[in-house]
N, CA, C and O atoms as a MOPAC input file, in Angstrom:
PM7 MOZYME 1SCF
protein

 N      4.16300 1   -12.96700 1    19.85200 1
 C      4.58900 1   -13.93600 1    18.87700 1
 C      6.11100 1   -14.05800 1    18.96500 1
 O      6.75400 1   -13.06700 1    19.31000 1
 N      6.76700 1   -15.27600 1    18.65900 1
 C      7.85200 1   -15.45400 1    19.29000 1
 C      8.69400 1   -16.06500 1    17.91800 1
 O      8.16900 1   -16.87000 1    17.14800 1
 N      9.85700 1   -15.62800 1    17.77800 1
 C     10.65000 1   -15.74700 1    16.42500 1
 C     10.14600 1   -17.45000 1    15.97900 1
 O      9.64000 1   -17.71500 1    14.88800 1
 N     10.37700 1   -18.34300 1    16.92700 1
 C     10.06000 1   -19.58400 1    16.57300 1
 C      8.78100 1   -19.40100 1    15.88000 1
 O      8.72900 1   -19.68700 1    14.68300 1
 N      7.95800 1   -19.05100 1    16.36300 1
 C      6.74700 1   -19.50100 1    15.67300 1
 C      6.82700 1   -18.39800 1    14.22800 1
 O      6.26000 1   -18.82800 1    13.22400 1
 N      7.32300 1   -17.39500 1    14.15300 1
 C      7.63800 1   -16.74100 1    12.70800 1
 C      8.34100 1   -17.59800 1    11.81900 1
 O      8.06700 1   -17.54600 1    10.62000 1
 N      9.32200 1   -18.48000 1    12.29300 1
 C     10.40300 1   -19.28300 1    11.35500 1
 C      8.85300 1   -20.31300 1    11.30200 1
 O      8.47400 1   -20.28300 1    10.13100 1
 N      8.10900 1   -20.97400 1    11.95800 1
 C      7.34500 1   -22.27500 1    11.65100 1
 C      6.21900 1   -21.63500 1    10.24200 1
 O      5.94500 1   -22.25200 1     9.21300 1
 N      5.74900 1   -20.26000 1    10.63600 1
 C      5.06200 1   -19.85900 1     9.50100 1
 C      5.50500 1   -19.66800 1     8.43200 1
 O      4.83100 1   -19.91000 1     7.43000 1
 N      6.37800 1   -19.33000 1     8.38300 1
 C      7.21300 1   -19.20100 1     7.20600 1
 C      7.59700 1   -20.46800 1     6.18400 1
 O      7.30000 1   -20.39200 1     4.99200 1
 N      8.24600 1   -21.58100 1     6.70900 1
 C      8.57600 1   -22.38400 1     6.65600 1
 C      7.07700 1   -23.73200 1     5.96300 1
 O      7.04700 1   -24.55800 1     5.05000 1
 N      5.90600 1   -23.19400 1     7.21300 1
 C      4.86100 1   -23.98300 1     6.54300 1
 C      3.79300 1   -23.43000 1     4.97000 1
 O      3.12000 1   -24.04400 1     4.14200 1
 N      4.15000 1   -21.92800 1     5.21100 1
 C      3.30300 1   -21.63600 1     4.45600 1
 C      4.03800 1   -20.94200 1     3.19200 1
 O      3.27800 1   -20.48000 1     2.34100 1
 N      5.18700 1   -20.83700 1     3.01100 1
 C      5.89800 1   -19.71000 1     2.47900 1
 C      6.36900 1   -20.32700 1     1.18700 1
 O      6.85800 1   -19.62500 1     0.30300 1
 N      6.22800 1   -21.62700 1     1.06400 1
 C      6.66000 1   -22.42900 1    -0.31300 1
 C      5.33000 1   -22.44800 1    -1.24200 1
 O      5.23500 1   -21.97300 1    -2.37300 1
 N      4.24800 1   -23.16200 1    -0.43200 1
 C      3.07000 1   -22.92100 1    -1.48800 1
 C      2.65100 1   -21.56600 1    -1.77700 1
 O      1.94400 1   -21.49100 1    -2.78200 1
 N      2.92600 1   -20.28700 1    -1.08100 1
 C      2.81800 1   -18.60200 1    -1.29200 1
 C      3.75400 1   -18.22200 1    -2.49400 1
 O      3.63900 1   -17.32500 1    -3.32900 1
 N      4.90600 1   -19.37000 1    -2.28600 1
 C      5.75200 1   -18.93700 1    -3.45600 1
 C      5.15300 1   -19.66600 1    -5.01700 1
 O      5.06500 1   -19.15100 1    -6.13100 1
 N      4.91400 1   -20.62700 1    -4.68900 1
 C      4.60400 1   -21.64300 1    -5.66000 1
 C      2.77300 1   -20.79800 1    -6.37300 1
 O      2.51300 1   -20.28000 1    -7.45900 1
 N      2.53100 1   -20.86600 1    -6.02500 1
 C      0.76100 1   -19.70700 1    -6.24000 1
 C      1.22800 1   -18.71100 1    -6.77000 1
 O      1.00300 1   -18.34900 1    -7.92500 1
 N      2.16200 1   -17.99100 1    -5.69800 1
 C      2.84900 1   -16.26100 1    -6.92200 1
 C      3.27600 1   -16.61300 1    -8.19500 1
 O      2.72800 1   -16.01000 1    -9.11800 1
 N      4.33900 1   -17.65500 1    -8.54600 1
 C      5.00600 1   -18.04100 1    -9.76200 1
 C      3.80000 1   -18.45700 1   -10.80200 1
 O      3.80900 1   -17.97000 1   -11.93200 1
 N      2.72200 1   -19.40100 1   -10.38300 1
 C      2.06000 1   -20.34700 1   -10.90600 1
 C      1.01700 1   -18.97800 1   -11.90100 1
 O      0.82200 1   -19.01500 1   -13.11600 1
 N      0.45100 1   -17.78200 1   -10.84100 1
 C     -0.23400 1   -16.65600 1   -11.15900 1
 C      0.64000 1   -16.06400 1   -12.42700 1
 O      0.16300 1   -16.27400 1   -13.54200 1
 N      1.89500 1   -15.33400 1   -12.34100 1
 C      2.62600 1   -14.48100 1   -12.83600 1
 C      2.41700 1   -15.16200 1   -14.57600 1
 O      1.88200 1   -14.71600 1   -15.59200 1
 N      3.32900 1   -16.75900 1   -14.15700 1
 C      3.11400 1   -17.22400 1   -15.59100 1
 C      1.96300 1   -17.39500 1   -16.28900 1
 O      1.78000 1   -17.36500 1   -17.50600 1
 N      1.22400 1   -17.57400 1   -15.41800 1
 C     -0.23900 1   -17.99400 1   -16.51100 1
 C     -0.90800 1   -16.48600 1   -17.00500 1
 O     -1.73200 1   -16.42000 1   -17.91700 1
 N     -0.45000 1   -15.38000 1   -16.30400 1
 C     -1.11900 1   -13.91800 1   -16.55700 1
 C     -0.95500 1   -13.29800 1   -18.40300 1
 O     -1.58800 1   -12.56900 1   -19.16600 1
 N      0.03100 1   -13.95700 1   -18.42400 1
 C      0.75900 1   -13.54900 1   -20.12400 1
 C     -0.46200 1   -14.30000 1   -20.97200 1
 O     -1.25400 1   -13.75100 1   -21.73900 1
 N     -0.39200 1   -15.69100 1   -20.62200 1
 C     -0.80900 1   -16.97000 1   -21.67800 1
 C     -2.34600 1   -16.17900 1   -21.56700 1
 O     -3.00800 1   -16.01700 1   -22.59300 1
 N     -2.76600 1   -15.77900 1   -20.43800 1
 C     -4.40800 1   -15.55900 1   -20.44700 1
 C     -4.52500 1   -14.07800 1   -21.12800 1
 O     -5.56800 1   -13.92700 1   -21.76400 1
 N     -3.72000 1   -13.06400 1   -21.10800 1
 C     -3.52900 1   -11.88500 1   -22.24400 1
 C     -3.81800 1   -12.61700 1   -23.78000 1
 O     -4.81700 1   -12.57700 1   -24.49800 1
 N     -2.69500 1   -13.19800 1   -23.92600 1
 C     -2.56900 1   -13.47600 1   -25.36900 1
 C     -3.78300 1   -14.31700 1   -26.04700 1
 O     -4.07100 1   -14.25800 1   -27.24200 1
 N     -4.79500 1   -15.53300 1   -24.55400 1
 C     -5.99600 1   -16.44900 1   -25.14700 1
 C     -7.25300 1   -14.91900 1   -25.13200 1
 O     -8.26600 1   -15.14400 1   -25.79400 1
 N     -7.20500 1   -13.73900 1   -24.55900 1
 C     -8.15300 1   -12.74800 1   -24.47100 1
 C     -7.90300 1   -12.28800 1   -25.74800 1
 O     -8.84600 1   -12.22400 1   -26.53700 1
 N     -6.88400 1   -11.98500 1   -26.05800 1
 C     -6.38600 1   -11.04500 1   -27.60900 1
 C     -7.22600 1   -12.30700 1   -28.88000 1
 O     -8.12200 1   -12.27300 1   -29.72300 1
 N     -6.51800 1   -13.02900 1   -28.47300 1
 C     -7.05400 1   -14.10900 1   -29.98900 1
 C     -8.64200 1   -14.24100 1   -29.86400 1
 O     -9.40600 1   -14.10600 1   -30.82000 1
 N     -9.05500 1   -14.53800 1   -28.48500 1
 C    -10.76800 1   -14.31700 1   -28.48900 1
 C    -11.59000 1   -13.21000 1   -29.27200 1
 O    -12.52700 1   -13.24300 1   -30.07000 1
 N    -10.91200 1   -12.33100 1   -28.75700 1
 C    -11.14300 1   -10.82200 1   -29.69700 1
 C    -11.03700 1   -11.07000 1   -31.00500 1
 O    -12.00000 1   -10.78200 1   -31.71500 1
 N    -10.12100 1   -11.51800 1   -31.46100 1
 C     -9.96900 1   -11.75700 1   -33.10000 1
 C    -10.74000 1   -12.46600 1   -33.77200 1
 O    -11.33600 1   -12.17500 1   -34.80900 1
 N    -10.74100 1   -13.75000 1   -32.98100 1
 C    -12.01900 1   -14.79900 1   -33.52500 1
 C    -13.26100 1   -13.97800 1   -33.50400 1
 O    -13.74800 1   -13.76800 1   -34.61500 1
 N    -13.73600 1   -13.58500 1   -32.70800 1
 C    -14.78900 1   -12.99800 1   -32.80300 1
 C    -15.18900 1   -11.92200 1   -33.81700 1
 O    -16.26000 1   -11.81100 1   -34.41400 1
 N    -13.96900 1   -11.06700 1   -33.88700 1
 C    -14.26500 1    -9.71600 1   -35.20800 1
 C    -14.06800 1   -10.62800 1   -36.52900 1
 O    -14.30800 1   -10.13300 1   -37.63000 1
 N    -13.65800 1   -11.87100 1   -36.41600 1
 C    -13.61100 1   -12.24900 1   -37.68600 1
 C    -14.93000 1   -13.20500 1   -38.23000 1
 O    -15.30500 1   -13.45900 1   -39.37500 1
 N    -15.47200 1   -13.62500 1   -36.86500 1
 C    -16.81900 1   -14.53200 1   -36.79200 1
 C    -18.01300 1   -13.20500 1   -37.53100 1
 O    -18.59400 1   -13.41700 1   -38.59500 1
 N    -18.19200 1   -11.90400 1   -36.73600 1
 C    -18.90900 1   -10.79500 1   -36.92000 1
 C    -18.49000 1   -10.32700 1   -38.34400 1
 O    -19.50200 1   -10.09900 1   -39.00500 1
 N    -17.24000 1   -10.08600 1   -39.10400 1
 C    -16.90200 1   -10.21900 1   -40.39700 1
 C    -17.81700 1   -11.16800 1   -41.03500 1
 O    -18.75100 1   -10.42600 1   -41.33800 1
 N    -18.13500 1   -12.34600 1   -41.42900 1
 C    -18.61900 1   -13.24300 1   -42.34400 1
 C    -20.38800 1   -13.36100 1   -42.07500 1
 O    -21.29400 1   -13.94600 1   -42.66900 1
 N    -20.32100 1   -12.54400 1   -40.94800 1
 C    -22.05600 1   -12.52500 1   -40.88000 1
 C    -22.44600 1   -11.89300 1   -41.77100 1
 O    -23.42600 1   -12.19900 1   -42.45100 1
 N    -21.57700 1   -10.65800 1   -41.96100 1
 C    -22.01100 1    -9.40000 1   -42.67400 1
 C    -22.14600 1    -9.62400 1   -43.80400 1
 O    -22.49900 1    -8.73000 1   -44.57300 1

């Protein structure tokens, strides 16, 4: 494998690799915090059965 073709991989694939890592990282929090409130709704749904 020859540096050129390392700079072409890089170059083709290395923005959407970046763009997917960022896109993952941020959404990892928001999907914590929609799991936590699921939990809540629910102990509070199981509350009013009772």
């Amino acid at each position: 494998m020859e540096i050129k073709d390392i700079i072409g991989y890089t170059t083709e694939y290395g923005f959407p690799m970046l763009l997917s890592w960022y896109l993952l990282v941020r959404i990892e929090g928001k999907l914590a915090k929609l799991t936590d409130v699921i939990g809540l709704l629910s102990e509070r749904v199981a509350g009013m059965q009772a």
